[in-house]
Structures are given as C-alpha cells and as structure tokens.
Backbone as numpy.savetxt, mean C-alpha at the origin, in Angstrom:
# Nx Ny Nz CAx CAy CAz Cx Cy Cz
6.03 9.21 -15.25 6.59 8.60 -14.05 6.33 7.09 -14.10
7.37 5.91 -13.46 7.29 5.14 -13.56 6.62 4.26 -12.38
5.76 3.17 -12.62 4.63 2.87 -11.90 5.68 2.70 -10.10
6.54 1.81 -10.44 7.59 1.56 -9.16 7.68 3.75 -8.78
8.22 4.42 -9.18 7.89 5.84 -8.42 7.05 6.35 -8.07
5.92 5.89 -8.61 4.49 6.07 -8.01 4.18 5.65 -6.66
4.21 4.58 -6.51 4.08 3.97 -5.59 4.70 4.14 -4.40
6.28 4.07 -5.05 6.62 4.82 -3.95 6.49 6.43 -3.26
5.93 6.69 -4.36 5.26 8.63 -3.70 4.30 8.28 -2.83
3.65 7.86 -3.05 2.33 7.27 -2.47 2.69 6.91 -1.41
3.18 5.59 -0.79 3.89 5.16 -0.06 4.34 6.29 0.99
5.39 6.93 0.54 6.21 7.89 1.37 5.22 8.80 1.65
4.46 9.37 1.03 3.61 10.30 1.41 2.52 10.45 2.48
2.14 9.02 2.49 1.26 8.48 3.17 0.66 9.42 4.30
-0.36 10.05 3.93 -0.80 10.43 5.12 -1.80 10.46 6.72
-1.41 10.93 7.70 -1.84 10.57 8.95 -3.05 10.32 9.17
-3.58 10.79 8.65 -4.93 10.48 8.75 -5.91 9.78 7.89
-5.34 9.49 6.78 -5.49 7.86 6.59 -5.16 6.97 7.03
-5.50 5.23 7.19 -4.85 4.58 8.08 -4.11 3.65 7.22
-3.18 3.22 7.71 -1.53 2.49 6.56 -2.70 1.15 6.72
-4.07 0.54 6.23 -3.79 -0.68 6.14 -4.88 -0.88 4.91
-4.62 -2.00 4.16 -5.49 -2.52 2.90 -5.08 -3.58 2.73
-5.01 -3.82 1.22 -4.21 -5.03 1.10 -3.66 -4.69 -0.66
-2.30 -5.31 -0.63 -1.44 -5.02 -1.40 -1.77 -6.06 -2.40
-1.94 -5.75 -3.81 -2.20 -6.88 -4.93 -0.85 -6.72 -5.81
-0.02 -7.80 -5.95 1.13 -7.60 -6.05 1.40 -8.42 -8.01
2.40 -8.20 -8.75 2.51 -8.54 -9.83 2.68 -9.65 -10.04
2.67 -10.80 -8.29 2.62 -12.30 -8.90 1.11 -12.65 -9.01
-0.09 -11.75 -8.72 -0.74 -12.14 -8.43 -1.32 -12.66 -7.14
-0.87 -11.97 -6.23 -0.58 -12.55 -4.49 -1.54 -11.38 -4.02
-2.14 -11.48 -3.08 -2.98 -10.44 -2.54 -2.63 -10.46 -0.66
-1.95 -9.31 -0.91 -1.45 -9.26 0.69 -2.31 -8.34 1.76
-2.94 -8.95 2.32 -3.33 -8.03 3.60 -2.90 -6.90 4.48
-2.27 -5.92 4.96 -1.69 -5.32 5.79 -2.32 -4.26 6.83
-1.48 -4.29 7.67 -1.55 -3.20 8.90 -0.91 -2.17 9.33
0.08 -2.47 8.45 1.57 -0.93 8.59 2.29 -1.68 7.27
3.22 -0.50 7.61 4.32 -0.38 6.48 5.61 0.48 6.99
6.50 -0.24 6.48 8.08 0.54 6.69 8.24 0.51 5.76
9.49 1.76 5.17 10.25 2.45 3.60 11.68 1.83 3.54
12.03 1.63 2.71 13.53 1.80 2.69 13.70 2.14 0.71
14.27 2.33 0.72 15.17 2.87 -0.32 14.46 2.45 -1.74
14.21 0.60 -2.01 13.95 -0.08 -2.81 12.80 -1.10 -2.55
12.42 -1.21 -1.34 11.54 -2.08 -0.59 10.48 -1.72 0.01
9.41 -2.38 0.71 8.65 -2.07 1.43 8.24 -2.98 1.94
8.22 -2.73 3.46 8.29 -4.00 5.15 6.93 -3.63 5.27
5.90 -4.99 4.59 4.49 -4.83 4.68 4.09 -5.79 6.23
3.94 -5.20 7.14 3.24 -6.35 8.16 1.33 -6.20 7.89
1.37 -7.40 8.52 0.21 -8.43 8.56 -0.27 -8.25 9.80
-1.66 -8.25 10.11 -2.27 -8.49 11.55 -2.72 -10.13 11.81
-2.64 -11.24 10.76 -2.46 -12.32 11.02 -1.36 -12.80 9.81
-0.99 -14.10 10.54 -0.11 -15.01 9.62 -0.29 -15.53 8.44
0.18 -15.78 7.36 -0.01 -16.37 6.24 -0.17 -17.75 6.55
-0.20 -18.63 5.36 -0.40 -19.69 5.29 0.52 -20.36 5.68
1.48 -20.14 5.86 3.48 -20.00 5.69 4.08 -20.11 7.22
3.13 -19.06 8.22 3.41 -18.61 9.39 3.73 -17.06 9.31
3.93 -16.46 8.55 4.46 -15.62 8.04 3.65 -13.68 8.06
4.50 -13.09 9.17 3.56 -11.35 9.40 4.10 -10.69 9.01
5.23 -10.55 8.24 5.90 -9.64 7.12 6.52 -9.86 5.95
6.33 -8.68 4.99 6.90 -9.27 3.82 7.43 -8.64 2.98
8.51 -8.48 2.81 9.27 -7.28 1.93 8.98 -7.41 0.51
8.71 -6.67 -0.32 8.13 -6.02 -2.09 8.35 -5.09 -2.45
9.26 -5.36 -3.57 9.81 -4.05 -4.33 8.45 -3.21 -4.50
8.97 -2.37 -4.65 8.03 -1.02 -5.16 7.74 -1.78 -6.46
8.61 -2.36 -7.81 8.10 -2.71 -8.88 7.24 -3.63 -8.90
7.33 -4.79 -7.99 5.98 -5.77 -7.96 4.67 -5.51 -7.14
4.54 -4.19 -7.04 3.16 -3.50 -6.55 2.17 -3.64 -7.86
1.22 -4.34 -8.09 0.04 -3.93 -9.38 -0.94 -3.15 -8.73
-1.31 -3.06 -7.06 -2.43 -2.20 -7.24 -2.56 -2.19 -5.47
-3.19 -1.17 -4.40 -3.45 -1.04 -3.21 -4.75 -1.36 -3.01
-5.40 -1.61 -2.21 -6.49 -1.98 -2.16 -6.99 -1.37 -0.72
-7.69 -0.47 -0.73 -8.56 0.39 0.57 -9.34 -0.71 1.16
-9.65 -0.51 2.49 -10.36 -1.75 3.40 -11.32 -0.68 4.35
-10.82 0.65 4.62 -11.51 1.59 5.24 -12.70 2.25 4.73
-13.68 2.50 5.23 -14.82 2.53 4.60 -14.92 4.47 4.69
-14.12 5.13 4.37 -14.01 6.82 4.61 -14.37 6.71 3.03
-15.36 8.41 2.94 -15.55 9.14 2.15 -14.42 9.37 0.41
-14.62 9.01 -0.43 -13.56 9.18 -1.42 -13.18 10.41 -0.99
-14.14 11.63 -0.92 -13.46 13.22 -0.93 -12.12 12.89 0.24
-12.00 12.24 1.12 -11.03 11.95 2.11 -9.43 11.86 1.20
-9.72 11.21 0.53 -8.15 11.09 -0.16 -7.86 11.66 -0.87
-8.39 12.61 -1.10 -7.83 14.15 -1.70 -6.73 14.80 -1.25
-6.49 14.69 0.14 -4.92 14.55 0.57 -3.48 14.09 0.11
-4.16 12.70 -0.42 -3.29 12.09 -1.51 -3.15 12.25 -2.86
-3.69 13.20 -3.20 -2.77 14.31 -4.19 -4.36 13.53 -5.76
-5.23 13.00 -5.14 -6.74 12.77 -5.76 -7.84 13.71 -5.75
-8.29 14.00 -7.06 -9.29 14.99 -7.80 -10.25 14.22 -8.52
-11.33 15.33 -8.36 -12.85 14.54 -8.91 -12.31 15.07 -10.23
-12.83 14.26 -11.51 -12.62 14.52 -12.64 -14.15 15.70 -13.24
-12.84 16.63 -14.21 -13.68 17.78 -14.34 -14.55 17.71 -15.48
C-alpha cells in the first residue's frame, strides 16, 4: 500500500475515542499543529487552535505530502490498538 493510502486509512478511520489532534510533519518539512480534520477525496482540511505565522487556522495537504502524525495526547499505547496497532510478537 501506498504511503498517500495509508494515511488516508488512518485518516478516515479515525477513531472516536481518540482525539483528531497532534501535529502533522509534512514532506516540506513543515510541522503543523492541529485540532480537527475534514476528508475529501484527495485532501485534508487540517485546522489549527492558533494562527500561524501567516495568520493562518487551516490548511489543506495532500494525503502524499504527509511524512509522519505526531500524538500530543498522553493515553496508554495499548489505546491505539483500535487503529488497527499490535505489540510486536
């Protein structure tokens, strides 16, 4: 599977009881903060709980310029086992 379908599984999958916010480390090298997230097709509508440098509380990113999510919530790893994560055997 390709890293852009990953992500977006992930993404779409997202579940409730985790909370939609971390921060997004993206393939320019940009490290985005967030608080939610909207889907569409090819994109993803990352908002911000403050402004960028820019002025700026949202920010649309392909699924392909995702390099990595970054957790900010301090829950149990066994917690994201939901998200389709296993202790290695």
């Amino acid at each position: 599977m390709q890293s852009a379908e990953s992500w977006r599984s992930i993404l779409e999958n997202w579940p409730e009881v985790i909370p939609k916010s971390g921060i997004v480390v993206t393939t320019y090298q940009e490290s985005i903060p967030f608080q939610n997230f909207l889907l569409s097709t090819g994109v993803v509508l990352f908002e911000r709980d403050k402004p960028d440098s820019l002025g700026a509380r949202k920010v649309m990113l392909s699924y392909e310029a995702i390099c990595a999510i970054k957790m900010t919530d301090t829950m149990e790893l066994a917690r994201y086992q939901v998200m389709g994560f296993q202790p290695a055997m």
